[in-house]
C-alpha positions in Angstrom: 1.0 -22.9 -6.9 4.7 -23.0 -7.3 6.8 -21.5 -4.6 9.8 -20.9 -6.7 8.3 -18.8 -8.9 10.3 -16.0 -9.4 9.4 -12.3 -10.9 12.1 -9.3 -11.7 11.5 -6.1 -10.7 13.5 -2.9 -11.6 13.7 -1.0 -8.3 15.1 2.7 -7.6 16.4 4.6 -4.4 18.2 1.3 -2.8 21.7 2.7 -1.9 23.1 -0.1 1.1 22.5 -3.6 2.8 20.1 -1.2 5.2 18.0 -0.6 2.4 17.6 -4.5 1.2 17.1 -4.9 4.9 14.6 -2.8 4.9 12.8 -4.1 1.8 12.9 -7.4 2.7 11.3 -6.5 6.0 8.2 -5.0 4.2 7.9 -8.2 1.6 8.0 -10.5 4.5 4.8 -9.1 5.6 2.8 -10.3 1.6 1.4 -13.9 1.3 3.2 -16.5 -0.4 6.5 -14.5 0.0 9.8 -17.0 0.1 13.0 -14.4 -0.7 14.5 -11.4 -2.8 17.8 -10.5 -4.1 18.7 -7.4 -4.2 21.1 -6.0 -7.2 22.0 -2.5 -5.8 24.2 -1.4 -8.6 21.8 -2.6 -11.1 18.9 -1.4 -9.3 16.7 -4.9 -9.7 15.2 -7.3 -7.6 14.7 -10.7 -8.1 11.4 -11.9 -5.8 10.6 -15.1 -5.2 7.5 -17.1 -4.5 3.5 -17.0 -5.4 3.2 -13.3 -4.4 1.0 -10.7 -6.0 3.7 -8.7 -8.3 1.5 -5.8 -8.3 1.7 -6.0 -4.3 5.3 -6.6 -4.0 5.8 -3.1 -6.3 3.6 -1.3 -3.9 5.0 -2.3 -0.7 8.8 -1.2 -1.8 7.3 1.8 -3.4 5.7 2.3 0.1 9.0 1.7 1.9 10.8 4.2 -0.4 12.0 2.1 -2.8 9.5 2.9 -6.4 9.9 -0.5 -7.9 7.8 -1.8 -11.0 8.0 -5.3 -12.7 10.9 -5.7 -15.6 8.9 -6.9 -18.3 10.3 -10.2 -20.2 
């Protein structure tokens, strides 16, 4: 398992540092989670570690933020 894997995600809704605050709050909680940037203005994210991608998407969709994964 690699820990710095890393998977984009184009996410929608994320307007201030609350909101990344917020996000981060709710990946914290997924297994294998190590970090996320944020790009507001672009609206991605930038998730790292051996997490689910599909789970990551549904827990900022559930926290308001619809995301899905950028594909390559």
């Amino acid at each position: 398992m690699n820990a710095q894997a890393e998977t984009q995600f184009h996410v929608t809704g994320m307007k201030c540092d609350g909101c990344i605050a917020k996000a981060k709050e709710a990946l914290s909680a997924l297994p294998g989670y190590v970090g996320a940037e944020f790009d507001l203005k672009a609206g991605t994210a930038v998730v790292r570690g051996d997490v689910d991608p599909q789970a990551v998407a549904q827990a900022l969709t559930e926290v308001g933020y619809p995301a899905v994964v950028k594909s390559r």
